[in-house]
N, C-alpha and C positions, 0 to 999 in steps of 0.2 A: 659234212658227210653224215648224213642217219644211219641209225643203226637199226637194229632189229628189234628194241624198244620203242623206236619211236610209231611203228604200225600196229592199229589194231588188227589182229592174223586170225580174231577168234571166227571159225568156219570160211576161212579164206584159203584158197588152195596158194602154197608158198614154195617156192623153188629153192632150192637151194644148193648151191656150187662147190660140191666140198673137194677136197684133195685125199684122193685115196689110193694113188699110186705108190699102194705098197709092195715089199718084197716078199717074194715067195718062194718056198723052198723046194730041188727038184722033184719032190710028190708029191708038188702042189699047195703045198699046208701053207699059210700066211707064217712070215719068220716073224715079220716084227710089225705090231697093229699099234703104233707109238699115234701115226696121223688119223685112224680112227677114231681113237682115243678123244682127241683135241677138237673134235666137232663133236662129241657127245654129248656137252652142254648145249649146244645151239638146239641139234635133236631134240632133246627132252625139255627143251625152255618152248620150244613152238607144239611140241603136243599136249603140255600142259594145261598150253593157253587156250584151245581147241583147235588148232589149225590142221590143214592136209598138207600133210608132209610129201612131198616130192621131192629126192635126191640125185642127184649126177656127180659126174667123175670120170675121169677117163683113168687108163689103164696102157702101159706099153705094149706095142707087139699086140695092137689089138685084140687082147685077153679079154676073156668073159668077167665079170666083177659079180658072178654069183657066190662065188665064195669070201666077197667084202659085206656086201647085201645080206648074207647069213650071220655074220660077223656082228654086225650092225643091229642085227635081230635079235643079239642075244644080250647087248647092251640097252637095246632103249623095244620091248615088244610093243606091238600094237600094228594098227593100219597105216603101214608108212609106204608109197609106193617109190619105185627104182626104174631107173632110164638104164638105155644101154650104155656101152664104154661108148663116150664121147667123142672118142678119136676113129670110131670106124665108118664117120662118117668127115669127107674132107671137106666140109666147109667151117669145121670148127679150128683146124691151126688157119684155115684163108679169112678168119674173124668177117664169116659172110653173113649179112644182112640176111638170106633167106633162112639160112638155117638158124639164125640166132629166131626171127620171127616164128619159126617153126616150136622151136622150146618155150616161148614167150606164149605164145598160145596154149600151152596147157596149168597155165597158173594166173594168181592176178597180181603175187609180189613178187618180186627174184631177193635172195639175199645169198651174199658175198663170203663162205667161208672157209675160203682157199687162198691162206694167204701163199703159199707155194708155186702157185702158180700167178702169182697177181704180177709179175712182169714178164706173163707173153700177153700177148694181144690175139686173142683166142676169143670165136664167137659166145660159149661160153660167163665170159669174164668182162669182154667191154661191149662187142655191138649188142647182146641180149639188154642190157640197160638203157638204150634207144626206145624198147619196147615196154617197160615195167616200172613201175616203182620200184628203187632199189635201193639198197643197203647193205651194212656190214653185219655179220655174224658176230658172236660173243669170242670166238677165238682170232679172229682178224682184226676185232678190236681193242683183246688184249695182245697180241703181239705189236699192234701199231702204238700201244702204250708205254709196253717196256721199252722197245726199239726206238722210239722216238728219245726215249732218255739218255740212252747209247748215242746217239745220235748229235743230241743238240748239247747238250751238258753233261758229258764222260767226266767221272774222276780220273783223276790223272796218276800215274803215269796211263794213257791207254796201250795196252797191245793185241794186236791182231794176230792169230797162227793161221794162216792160209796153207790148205793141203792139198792134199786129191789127184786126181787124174788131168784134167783138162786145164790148160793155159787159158785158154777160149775163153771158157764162162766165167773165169776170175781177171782176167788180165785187166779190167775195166776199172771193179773193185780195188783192186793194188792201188794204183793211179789214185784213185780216189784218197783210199786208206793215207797214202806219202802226205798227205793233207790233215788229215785228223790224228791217225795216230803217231805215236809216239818210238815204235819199235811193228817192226813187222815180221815175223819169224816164216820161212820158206820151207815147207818140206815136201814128200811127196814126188809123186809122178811133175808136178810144175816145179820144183827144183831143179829138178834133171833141163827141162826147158830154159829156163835162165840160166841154170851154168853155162850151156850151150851158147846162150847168147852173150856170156860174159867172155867167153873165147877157150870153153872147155871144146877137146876131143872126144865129147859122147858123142852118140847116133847126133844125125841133121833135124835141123825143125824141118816142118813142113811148112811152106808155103804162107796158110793163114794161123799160125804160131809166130810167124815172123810179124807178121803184119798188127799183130797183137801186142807182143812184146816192146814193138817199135812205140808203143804210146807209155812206158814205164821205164820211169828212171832209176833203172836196175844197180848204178853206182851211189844212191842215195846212202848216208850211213843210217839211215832208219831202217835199212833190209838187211837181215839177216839170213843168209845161206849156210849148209849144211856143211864141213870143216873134214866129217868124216860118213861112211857110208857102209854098211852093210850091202854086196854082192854074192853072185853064185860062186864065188874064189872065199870070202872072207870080208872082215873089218879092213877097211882099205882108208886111209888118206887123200880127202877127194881129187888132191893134185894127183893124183897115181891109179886112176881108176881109169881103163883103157877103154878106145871105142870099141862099145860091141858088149861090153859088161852089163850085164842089166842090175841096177840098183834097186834092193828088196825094203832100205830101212836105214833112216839116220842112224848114224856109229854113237859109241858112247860119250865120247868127248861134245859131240854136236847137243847130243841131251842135257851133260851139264852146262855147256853153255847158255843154251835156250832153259833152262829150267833158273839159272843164277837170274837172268830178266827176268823168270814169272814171275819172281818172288817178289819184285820188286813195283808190280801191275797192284793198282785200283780198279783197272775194267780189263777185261780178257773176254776179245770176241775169236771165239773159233770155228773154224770151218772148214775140214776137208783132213782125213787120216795123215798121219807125216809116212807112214810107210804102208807095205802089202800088208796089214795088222790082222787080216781073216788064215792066214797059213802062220802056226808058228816054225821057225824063233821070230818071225818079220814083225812081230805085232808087239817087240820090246818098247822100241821106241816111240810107237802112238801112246801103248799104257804109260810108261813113264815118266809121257808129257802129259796125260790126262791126269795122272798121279801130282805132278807139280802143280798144275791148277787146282785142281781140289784141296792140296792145302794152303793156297793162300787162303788165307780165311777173309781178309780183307778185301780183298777183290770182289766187285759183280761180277757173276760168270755168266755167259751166254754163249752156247751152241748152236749148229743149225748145219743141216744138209743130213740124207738118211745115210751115207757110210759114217757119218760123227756120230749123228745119235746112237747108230748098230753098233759102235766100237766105244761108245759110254756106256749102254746096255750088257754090252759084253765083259765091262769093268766092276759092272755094279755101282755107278759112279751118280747116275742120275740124280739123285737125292740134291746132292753136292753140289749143283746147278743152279742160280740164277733164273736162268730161263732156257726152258731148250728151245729155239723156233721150229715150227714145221717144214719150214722153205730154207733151201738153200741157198739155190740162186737168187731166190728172192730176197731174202734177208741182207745179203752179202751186196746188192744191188741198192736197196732201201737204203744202209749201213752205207754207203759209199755215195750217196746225195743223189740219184738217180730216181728222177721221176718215172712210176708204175702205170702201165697202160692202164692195169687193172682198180687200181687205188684214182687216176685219172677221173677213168670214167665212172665212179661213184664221190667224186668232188672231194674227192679228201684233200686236195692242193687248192681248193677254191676254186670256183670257176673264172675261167679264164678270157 
């Protein structure tokens, strides 16, 4: 794989694929510019060198990214030009050949420095590299550095804390993780889903939750589930929490348990809130896990996914970090042996 070293850029128009899908607050203001941040070196290493900077990024909800491109201006000034959000046009999730030649055309290198999004398969990220010389950026290829060490040679013990909302985009990773690590701690909205599938009376999965679930061996004793639970009734005993309860936050007991294993972690990769941690009192039990990590002192730490980073930030905690990644699903995908469209088609697996 090349990186962004290996090309002469000086008076070369350079592309560049960053991840800017940040959060915003409802007036608009940017809450958290953590992923802006993390392409600023690349930024400033290719104006340096004298190159024309060209940046892209897409945006949810087909949002205008004037206010990232402002953002951006105030970290790195100069003549840097800005593409629109990437996503208002649909041939970039259909990873189309025209529109990727479409963006290929307005530069003569592309470089790669989204690692966030490096497992979709988005015009973008793999067919735009059909058209260009291509490469990795300075932040895609430090995070393929540290990750790779998580990866291939973890101290031991390893644990993972998978959180968050969706079964879906993790179910894969789990699977993977029963493989590598050594303890895997469950909290969050995807606890609620495997309890369910362990033969709890919460609400029903849905359809493709099942279908998800069915590839994880959820009686493994490397998985850890949550003992007790925070509800809109109270601290409740997960065996006693009725369908229809909606669960806001692992109870106390679940935190000393899961915290007696941090203690005991060499690498700790985490990913995803263990409870609703943006409304208090719900955000006990994420701080008091992010609290047990941080003082293992022993431990590598690594984060990744923007509700983990938002809820480190929120702790004051970041410092205290290993590495935070920009990606989440990506990370957690990488992390779980899964070869990246994105990482694919800039030959970082070898050519095949």
């Amino acid at each position: 794989m090349k990186t962004i070293r290996d090309f002469d850029v000086k008076n070369k128009r350079v592309l560049v694929r960053c991840d800017f899908n940040v959060p915003f607050s409802e007036n608009g203001e940017i809450d958290n510019d953590f992923r802006i941040k993390g392409t600023i070196p690349t930024i400033k290493y290719l104006v340096e060198k004298g190159a024309d900077v060209i940046l892209m990024s897409h945006l949810e909800d087909g949002k205008s990214l004037d206010p990232v491109w402002k953002r951006v201006r105030e970290y790195v000034p100069g003549n840097i030009k800005f593409l629109d959000n990437l996503r208002s046009n649909k041939g970039e999730k259909e990873n189309s050949d025209e529109f990727a030649k479409n963006l290929a055309s307005k530069a003569d290198i592309y470089i790669n420095d989204a690692f966030g999004v490096c497992h979709r398969a988005h015009a973008s990220v793999v067919a735009i590299t059909k058209y260009l010389p291509s490469g990795a950026g300075l932040l895609l290829e430090k995070e393929l550095l540290v990750l790779s060490k998580v990866l291939k040679n973890p101290d031991r013990p390893l644990i993972a804390i998978i959180g968050g909302a969706k079964v879906s985009s993790k179910a894969a990773a789990i699977k993977q993780f029963l493989n590598k690590a050594d303890h895997i701690l469950i909290g969050g909205k995807i606890a609620n889903s495997l309890l369910v599938a362990k033969g709890m009376a919460l609400d029903g999965l849905e359809e493709e939750e099942k279908k998800q679930i069915e590839k994880i061996n959820i009686t493994s004793s490397k998985m850890h589930f949550p003992v007790d639970a925070v509800t809109a009734k109270g601290l409740t005993a997960i065996g006693k929490v009725e369908k229809g309860d909606l669960i806001f936050d692992i109870g106390k007991d679940t935190i000393s348990i899961y915290s007696d294993i941090i203690k005991t972690a060499k690498t700790i990769v985490w990913a995803g809130p263990l409870g609703f941690f943006e409304k208090k009192p719900y955000d006990k039990g994420t701080r008091k896990i992010a609290k047990a990590i941080c003082k293992n002192k022993k431990a590598f730490k690594v984060a990744g996914g923007g509700d983990t980073i938002a809820a480190i930030a929120e702790f004051n905690l970041e410092h205290s970090f290993g590495h935070l990644s920009t990606g989440g699903g990506a990370m957690l995908a990488f992390l779980g042996g899964e070869k990246l469209p994105g990482l694919c088609a800039l030959n970082y697996y070898g050519k095949d």
